[in-house]
MARBA-688128 format. One line per field, with one value per residue (C-alpha): x, y, z; residue in three letters; residue number from 1. Coordinates in nm, 3 decimals, m for minus. Layout:
<nodes>
east = [X,...]
north = [Y,...]
up = [Z,...]
r = [Ala,...]
k = [NUM,...]
</nodes>
This chain:
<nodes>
east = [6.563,6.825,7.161,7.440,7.732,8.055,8.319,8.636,8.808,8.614,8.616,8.979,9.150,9.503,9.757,10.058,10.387,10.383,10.549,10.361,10.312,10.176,9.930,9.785,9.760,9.587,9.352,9.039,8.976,8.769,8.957,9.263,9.082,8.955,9.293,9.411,9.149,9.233,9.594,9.519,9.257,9.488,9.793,9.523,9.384,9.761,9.757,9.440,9.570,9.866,9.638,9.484,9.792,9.918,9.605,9.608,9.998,9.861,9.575,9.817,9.866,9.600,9.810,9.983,10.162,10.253,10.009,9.854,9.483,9.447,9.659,9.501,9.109,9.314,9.408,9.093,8.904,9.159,9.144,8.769,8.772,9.048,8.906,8.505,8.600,8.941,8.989,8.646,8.423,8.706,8.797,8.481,8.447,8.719,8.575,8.277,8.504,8.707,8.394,8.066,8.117,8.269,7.962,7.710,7.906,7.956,8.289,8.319,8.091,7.894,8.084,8.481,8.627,8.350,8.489,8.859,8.777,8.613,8.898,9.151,8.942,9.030,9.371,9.323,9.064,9.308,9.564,9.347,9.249,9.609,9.706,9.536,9.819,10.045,9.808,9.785,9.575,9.646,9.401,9.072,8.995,8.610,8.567,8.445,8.105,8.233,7.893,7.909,8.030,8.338,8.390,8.267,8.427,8.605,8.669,8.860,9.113,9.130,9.188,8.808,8.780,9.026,8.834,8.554,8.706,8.842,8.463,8.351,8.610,8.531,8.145,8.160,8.392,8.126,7.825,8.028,8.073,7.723,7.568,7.801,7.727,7.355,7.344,7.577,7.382,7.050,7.156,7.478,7.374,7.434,7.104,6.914,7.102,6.739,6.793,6.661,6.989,7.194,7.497,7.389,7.737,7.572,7.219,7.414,7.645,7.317,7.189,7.468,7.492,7.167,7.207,7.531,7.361,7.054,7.261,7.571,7.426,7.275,7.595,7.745,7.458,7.557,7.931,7.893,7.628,7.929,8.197,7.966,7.900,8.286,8.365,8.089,7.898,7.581,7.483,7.290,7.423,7.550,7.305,7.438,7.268,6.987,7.109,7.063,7.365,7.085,6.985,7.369,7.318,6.980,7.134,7.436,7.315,7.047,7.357,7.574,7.360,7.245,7.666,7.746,7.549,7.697,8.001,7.844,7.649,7.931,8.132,7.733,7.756,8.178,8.033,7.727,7.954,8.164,8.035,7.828,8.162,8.362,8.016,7.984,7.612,7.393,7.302,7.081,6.705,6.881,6.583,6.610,6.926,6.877,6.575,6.673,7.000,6.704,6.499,6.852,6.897,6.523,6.509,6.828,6.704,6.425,6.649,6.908,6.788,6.825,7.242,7.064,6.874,7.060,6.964,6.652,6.406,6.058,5.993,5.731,5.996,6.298,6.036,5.929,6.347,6.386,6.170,6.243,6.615,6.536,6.338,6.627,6.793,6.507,6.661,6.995,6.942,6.754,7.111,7.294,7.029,7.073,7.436,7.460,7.150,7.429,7.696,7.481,7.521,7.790,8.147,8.356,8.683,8.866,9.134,9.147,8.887,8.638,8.836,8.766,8.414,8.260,8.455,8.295,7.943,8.036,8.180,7.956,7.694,7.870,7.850,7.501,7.346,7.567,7.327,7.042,7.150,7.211,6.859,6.690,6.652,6.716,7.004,7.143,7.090,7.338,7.609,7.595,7.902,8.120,8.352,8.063,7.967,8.329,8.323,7.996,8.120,8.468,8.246,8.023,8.351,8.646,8.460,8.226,8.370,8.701,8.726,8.468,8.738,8.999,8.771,8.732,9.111,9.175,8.937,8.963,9.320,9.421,9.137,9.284,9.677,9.694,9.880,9.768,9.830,10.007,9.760,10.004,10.091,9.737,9.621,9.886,9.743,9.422,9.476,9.689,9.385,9.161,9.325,9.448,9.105,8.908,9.132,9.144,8.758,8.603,8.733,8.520,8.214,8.356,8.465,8.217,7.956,8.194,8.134,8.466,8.409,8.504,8.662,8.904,9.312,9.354,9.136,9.107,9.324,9.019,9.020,9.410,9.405,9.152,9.342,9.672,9.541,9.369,9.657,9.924,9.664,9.642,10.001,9.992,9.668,9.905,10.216,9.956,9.861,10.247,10.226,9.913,10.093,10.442,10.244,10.051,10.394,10.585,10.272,10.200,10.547,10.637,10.314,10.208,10.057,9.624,9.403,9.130,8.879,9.074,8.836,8.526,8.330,7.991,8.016,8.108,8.444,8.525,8.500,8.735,9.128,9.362,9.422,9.142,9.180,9.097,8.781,8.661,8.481,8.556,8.176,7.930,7.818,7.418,7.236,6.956]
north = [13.874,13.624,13.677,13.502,13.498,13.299,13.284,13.450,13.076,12.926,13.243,13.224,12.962,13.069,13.015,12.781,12.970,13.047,13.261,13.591,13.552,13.230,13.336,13.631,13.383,13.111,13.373,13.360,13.672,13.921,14.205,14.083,13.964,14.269,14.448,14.152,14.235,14.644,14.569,14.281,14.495,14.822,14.670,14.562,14.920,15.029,14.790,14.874,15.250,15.160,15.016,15.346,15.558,15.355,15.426,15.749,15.757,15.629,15.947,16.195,16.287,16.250,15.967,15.817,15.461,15.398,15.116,14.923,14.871,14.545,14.629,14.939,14.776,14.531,14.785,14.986,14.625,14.527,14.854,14.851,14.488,14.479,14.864,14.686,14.334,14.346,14.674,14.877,14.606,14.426,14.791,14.827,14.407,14.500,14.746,14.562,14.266,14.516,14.729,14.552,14.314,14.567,14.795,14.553,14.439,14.069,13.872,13.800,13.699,13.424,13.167,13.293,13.035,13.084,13.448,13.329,13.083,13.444,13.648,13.397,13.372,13.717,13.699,13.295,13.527,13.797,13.514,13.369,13.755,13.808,13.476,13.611,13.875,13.494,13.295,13.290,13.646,13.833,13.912,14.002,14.338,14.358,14.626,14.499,14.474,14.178,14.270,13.986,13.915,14.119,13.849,13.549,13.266,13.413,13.742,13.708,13.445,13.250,13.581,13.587,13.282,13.302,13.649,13.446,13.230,13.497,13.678,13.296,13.287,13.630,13.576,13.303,13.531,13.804,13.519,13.412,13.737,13.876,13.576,13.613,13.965,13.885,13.664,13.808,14.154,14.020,13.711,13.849,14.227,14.345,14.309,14.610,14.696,14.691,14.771,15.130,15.149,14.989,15.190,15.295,15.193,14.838,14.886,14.974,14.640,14.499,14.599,14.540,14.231,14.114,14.281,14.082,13.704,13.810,13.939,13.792,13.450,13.620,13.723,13.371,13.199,13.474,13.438,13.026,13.058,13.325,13.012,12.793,12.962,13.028,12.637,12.386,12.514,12.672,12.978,13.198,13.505,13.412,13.598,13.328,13.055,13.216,13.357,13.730,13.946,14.194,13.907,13.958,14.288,14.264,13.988,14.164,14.451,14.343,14.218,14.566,14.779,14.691,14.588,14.998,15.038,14.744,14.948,15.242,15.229,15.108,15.436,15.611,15.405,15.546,15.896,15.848,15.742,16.017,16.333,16.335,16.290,16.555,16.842,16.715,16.676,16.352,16.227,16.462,16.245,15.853,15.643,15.900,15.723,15.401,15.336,15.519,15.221,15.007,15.205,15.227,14.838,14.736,15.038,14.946,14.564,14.784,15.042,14.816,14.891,15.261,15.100,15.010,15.301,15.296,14.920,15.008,14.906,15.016,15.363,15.249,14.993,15.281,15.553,15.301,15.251,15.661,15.719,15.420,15.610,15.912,15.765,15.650,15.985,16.033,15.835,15.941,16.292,16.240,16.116,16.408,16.633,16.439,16.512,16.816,16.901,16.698,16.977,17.284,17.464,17.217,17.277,17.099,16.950,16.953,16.616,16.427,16.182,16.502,16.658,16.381,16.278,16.655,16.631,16.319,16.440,16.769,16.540,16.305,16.504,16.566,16.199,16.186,16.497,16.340,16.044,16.229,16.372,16.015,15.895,16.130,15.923,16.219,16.321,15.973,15.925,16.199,16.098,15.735,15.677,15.940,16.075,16.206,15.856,15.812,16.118,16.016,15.683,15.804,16.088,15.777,15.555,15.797,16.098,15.859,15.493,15.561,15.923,15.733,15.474,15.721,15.851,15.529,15.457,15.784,15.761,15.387,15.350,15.460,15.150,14.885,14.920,15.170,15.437,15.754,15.860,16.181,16.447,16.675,16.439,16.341,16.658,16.677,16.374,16.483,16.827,16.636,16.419,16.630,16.911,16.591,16.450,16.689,16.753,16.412,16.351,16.689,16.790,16.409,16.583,16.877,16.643,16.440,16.703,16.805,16.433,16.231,15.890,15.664,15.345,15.491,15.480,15.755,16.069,16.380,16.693,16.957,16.718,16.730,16.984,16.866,16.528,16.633,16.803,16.475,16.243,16.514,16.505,16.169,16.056,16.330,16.191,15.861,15.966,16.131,15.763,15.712,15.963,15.773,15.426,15.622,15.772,15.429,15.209,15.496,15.542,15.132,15.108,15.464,15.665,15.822,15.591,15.594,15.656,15.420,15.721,15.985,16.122,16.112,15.899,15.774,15.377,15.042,15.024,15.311,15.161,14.950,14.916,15.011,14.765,14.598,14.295,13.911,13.871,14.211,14.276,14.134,14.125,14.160,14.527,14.583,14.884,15.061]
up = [13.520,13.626,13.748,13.644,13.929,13.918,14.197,14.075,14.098,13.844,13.621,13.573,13.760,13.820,13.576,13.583,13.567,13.204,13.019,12.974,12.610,12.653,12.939,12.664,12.387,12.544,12.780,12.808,13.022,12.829,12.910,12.762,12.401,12.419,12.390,12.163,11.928,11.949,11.887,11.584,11.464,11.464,11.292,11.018,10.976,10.981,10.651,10.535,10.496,10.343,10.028,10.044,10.038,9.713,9.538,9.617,9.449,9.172,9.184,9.242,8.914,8.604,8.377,8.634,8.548,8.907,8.949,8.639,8.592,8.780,9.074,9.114,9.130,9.403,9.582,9.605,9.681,9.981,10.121,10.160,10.296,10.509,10.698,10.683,10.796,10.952,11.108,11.171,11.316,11.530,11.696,11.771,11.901,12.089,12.257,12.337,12.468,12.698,12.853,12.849,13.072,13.359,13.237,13.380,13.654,13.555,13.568,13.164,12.882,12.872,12.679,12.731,12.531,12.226,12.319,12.256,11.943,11.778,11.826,11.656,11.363,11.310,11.200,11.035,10.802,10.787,10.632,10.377,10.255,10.208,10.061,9.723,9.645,9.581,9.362,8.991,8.895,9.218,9.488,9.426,9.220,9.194,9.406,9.753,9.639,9.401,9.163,8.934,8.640,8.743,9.045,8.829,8.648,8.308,8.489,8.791,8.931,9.255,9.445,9.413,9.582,9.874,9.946,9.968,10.215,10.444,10.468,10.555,10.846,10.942,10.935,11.151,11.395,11.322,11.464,11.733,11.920,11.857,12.026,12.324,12.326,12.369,12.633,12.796,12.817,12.875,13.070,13.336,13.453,13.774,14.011,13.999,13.659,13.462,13.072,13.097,13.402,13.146,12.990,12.640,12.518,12.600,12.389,12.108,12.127,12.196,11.885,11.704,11.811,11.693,11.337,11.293,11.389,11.142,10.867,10.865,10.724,10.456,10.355,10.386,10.206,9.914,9.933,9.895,9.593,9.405,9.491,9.336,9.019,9.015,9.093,9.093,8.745,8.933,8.768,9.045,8.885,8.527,8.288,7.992,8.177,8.309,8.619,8.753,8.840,9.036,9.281,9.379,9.451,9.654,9.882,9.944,10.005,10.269,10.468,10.402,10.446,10.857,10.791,10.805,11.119,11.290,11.199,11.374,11.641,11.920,11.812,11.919,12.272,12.308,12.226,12.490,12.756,12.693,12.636,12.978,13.174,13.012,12.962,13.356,13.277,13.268,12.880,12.728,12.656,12.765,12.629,12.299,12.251,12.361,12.161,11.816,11.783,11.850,11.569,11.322,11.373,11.240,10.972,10.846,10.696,10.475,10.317,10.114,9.772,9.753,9.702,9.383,9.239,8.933,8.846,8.659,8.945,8.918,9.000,9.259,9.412,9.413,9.614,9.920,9.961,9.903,10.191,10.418,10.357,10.440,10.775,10.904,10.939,11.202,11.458,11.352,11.380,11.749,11.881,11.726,11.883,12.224,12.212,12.163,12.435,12.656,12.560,12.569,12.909,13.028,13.208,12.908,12.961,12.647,12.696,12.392,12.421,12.455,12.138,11.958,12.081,12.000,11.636,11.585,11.643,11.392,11.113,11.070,11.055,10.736,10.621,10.746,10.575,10.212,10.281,10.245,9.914,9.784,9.924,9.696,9.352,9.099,9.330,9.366,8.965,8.907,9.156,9.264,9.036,9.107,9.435,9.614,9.701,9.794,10.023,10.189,10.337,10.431,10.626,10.788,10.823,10.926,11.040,11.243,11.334,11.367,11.536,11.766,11.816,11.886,12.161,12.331,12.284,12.451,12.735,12.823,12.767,13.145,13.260,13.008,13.096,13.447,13.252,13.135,12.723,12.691,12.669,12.470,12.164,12.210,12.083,11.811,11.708,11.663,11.518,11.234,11.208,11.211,10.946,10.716,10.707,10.591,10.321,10.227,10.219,10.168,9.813,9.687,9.735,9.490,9.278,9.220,9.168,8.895,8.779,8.837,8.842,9.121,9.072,8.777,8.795,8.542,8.533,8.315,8.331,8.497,8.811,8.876,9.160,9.364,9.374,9.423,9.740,9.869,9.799,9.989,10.306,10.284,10.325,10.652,10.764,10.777,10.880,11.133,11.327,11.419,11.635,11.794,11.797,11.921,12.202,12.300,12.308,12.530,12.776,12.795,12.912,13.069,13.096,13.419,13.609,13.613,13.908,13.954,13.802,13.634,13.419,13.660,13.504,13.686,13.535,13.731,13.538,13.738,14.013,14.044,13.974,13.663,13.510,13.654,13.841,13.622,13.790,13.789,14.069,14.396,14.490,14.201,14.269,14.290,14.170,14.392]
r = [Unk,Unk,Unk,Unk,Unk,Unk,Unk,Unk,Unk,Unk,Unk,Unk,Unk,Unk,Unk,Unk,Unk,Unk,Unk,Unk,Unk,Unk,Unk,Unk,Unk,Unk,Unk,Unk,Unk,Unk,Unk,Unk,Unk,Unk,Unk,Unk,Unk,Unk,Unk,Unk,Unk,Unk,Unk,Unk,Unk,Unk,Unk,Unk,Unk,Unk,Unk,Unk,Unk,Unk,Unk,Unk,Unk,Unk,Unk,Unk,Unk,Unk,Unk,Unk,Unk,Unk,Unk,Unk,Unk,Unk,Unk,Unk,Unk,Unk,Unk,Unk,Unk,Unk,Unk,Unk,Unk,Unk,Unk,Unk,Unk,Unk,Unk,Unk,Unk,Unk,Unk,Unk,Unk,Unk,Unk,Unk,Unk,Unk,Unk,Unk,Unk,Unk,Unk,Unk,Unk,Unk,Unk,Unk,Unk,Unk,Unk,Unk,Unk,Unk,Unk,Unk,Unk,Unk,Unk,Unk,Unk,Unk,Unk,Unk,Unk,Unk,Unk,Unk,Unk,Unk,Unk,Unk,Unk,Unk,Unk,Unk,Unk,Unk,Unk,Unk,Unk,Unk,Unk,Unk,Unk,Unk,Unk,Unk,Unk,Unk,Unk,Unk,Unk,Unk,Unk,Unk,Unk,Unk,Unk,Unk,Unk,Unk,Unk,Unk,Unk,Unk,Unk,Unk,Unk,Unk,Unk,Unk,Unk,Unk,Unk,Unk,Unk,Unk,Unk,Unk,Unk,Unk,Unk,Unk,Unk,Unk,Unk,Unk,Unk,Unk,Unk,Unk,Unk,Unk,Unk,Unk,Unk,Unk,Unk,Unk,Unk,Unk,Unk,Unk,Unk,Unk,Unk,Unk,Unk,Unk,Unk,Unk,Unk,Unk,Unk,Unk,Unk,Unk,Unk,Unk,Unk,Unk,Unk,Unk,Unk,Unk,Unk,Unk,Unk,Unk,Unk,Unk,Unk,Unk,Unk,Unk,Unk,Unk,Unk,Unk,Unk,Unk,Unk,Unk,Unk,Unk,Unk,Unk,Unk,Unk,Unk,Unk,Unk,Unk,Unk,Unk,Unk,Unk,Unk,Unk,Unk,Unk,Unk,Unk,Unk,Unk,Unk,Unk,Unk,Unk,Unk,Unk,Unk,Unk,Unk,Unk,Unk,Unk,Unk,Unk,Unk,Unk,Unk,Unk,Unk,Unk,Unk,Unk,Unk,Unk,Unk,Unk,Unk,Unk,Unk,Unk,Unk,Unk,Unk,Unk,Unk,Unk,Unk,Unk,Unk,Unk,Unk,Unk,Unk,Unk,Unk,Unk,Unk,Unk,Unk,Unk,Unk,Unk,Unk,Unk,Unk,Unk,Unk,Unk,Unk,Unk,Unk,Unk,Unk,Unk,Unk,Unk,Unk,Unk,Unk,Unk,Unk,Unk,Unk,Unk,Unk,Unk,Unk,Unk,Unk,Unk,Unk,Unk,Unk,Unk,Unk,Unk,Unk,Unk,Unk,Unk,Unk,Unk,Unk,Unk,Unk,Unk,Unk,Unk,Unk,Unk,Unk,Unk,Unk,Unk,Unk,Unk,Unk,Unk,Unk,Unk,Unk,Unk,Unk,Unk,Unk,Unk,Unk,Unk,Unk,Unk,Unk,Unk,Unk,Unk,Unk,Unk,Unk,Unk,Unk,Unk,Unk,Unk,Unk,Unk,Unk,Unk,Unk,Unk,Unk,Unk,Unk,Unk,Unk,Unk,Unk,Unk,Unk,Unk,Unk,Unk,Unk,Unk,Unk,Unk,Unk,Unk,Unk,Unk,Unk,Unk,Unk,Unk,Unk,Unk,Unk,Unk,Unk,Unk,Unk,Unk,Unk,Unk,Unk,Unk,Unk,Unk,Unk,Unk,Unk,Unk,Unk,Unk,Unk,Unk,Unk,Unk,Unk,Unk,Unk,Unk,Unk,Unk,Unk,Unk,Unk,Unk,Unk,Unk,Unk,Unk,Unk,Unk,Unk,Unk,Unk,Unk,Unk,Unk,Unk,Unk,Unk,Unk,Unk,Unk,Unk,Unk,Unk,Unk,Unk,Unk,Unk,Unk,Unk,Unk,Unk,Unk,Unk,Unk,Unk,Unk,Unk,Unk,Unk,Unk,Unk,Unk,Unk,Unk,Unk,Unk,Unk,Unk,Unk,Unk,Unk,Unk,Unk,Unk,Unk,Unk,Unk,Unk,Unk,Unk,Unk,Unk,Unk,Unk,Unk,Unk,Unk,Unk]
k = [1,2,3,4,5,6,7,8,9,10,11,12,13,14,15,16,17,18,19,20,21,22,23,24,25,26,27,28,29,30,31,32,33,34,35,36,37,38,39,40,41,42,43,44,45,46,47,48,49,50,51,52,53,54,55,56,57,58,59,60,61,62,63,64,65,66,67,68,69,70,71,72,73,74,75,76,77,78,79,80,81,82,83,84,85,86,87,88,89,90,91,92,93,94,95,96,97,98,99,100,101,102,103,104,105,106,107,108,109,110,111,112,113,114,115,116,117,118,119,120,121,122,123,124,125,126,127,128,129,130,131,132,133,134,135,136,137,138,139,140,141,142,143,144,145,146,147,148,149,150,151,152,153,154,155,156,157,158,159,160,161,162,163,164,165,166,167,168,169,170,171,172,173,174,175,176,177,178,179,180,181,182,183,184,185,186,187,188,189,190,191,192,193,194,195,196,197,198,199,200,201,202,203,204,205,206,207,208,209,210,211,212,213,214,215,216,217,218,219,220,221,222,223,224,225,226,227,228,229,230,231,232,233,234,235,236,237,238,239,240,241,242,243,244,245,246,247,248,249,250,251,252,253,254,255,256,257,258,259,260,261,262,263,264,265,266,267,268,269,270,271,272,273,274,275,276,277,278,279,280,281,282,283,284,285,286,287,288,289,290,291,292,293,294,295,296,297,298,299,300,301,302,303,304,305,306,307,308,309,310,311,312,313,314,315,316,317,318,319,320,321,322,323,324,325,326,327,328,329,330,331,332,333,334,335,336,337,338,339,340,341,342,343,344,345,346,347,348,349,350,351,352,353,354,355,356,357,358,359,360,361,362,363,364,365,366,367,368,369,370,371,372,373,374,375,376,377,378,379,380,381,382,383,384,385,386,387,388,389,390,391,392,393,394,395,396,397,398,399,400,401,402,403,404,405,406,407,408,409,410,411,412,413,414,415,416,417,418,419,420,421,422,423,424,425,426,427,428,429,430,431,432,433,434,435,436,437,438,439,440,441,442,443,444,445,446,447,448,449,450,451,452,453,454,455,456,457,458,459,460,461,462,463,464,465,466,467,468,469,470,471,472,473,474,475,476,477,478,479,480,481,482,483,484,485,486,487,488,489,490,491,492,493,494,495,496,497,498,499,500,501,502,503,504,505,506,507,508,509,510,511,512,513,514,515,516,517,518,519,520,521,522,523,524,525,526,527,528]
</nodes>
């Protein structure tokens, strides 16, 4: 294995007396992207909630007018593109961009300025999403699956095709930072730092890394064959002139489907990292862990068609993708079982990033035991188009990514700015969280059993109660995150100030100062 070293001159050659602004905007340092992207990435889930809260205004009540038809589908469509593309995946980039590098002891990523060029893509894709609500039509309102012919020409407007646009921009941002990612693991570890030494945070950027520059072109190759049927007269998936709307749905779905465990697995690495420093035990079964993401990312390119089970596929086609489905809950189920084998018999400290690590293992559990209820084809038959669906991927999504990403905010936040959070609004935080969430989320499973549909703006009088309780907890669960952006300004600025190691943790990034210095390390460390 080679090791890539750079003198801390030619890493980051020292700036000219800039403005401060200026210095962050034109950076190139890792660390700082990496907090760019959080904070970008943030303000975008911020927005991407605020869709959510007007749809669920519009739910509150069975016959509500508040929101027509049309700008209720954009709503629902914007939400779940602007918390997949904008906010999810960039937290998590961020994270990658902030830790990995002082994980394996190297001075930055491989290519910084490929690195920078990524992270402004973000918000140019960000622009062109948002540009749709002004054109002729509004923004898109297919749902963000876009299944043709509700995103094709005749059904949609040119909302359609500036969402298009935006996933292009983001793709390539996606590409970018997965190829950094990889060289930069394999290619810039610390000597001695073999990959079974490695952090597991890293094998799971690893491994998301490669499922983004293998899927993420499928997706594009997809997205320009839609703009051409919409613009240019082709007619992949136009049924009147002998296209197939299904071949949509098969090549989207091979992309989104690996596209919900690149939104996954870093939030397993944040959880890995730590729940051995706060149990004040060593992981529980390391290469368990390390090599189920490895297991996750190739299982989860075979099990894209059980998104389809109501299609009319062959019943010998829909049982392979039942149990390839249900496989994947192996490897799954060996890192719950590895976490909590890291918790049982431990000393636990209970700050929030431990708080919100241990709820993250118990909650998604939930979203991952829903999954196996939808992998079953009689099961999925029944319920694949109602709010248990809807209740299953807010489990995976909110219950999983993001309380991951509230861990890693909590526990990294003293290394990225040399302040401490406030433990105490820190746990109001995540008791509101916690108690608004479940409310929010759980009652979909009840409802859809009772067989509400999803993706309707009006709804029938027996389902009124259920909903009023979600949309009240939802409007906490957002008043809820103020508390968590209140708490970040005031400790940025005012907080205590951090130790070099407050928690204890047993990683290089511990090692050195908070914030930690623009080349890193003084002397690349080496591992015996």
């Amino acid at each position: 294995m080679s090791t890539t070293t750079v003198s801390s001159a030619h890493a980051h050659p020292p700036a000219a007396d800039k403005p401060e602004w200026v210095k962050w905007l034109t950076t190139t340092d890792h660390k700082k992207i990496g907090i760019m992207y959080l904070v970008t990435a943030f303000v975008l889930f911020m927005v991407g909630g605020l869709f959510a809260l007007l749809v669920r205004a519009q739910l509150i009540v069975p016959q509500s007018n508040f929101l027509s038809g049309n700008q209720y589908n954009q709503m629902v469509t914007m939400h779940a593109t602007v918390m997949i593309f904008m906010a999810i995946i960039p937290l998590l980039v961020g994270f990658s961009n902030f830790a990995v590098p002082l994980l394996i002891g190297a001075r930055d990523v491989a290519f910084p300025r490929i690195n920078a060029i990524a992270f402004w893509l973000l918000p140019l894709g960000a622009v062109l999403m948002f540009a749709s609500f002004f054109v002729p039509g509004g923004a898109a309102g297919g749902g963000w699956t876009q299944y043709p012919p509700l995103s094709g020409p005749g059904y949609s407007g040119a909302g359609v095709d500036f969402w298009i646009l935006g996933l292009h921009v983001l793709g390539v941002s996606s590409i970018m930072g997965g190829l950094n990612f990889i060289v930069t693991i394999l290619n810039m570890r610390a000597p001695g730092m073999t990959l079974h030494k490695m952090p597991l945070l890293c094998w799971t950027v690893l491994v998301q890394s490669w499922l983004q520059v293998i899927a993420t072109p499928v997706l594009a190759g997809v997205l320009t064959m839609l703009l051409f049927d919409r613009n240019f007269g082709t007619s992949f998936f136009r049924p009147e002139q002998g296209g197939d709307p299904l071949l949509w749905q098969h090549l989207f779905w091979f992309y989104s489907h690996p596209a919900v465990y690149i939104m996954i697995l870093p939030a397993f690495g944040i959880i890995s990292e730590i729940l051995p420093v706060f149990s004040g035990k060593p992981i529980f079964g390391y290469l368990a862990i390390a090599y189920s993401s490895v297991a996750i990312g190739v299982l989860g390119f075979v099990v894209w068609a059980h998104h389809m089970f109501a299609t009319g596929l062959p019943a010998s086609i829909r049982t392979v993708f039942m149990f390839l489905t249900m496989l994947i809950a192996v490897p799954t189920g060996v890192k719950v079982f590895s976490w909590v084998g890291t918790l049982w018999g431990g000393n636990i400290r209970f700050t929030v990033a431990s708080l919100y690590a241990i709820a993250f293992v118990a909650f998604f559990l939930i979203g991952g035991l829903s999954g196996l209820f939808l992998a079953s084809i009689p099961v999925d038959l029944q319920l694949t188009h109602t709010y248990f669906v809807v209740a299953h991927i807010h489990y995976v999504l909110f219950a999983g990514s993001m309380l991951g990403i509230f861990a890693g905010l909590y526990y990294w936040f003293p290394k990225m700015t040399g302040r401490m959070l406030d433990e105490t609004w820190g746990k109001v935080h995540f008791w509101i969280t916690i108690t608004s969430m479940n409310l929010t989320f759980f009652p979909m499973h009840v409802l859809g059993i009772m067989g509400m549909p999803r993706r309707y703006y009006q709804y029938l009088p027996q389902f009124a109660d259920l909903n009023f309780i979600e949309s009240v907890s939802s409007f906490v669960l957002g008043v809820a995150q103020f508390i968590f952006i209140a708490n970040v300004i005031y400790s940025w600025r005012k907080g205590v100030k951090a130790p070099d190691d407050p928690w204890g943790g047993k990683t290089l990034e511990w090692t050195i100062s908070s914030p930690p210095p623009a080349h890193n390390f003084d002397e690349i460390p080496s591992l015996r």
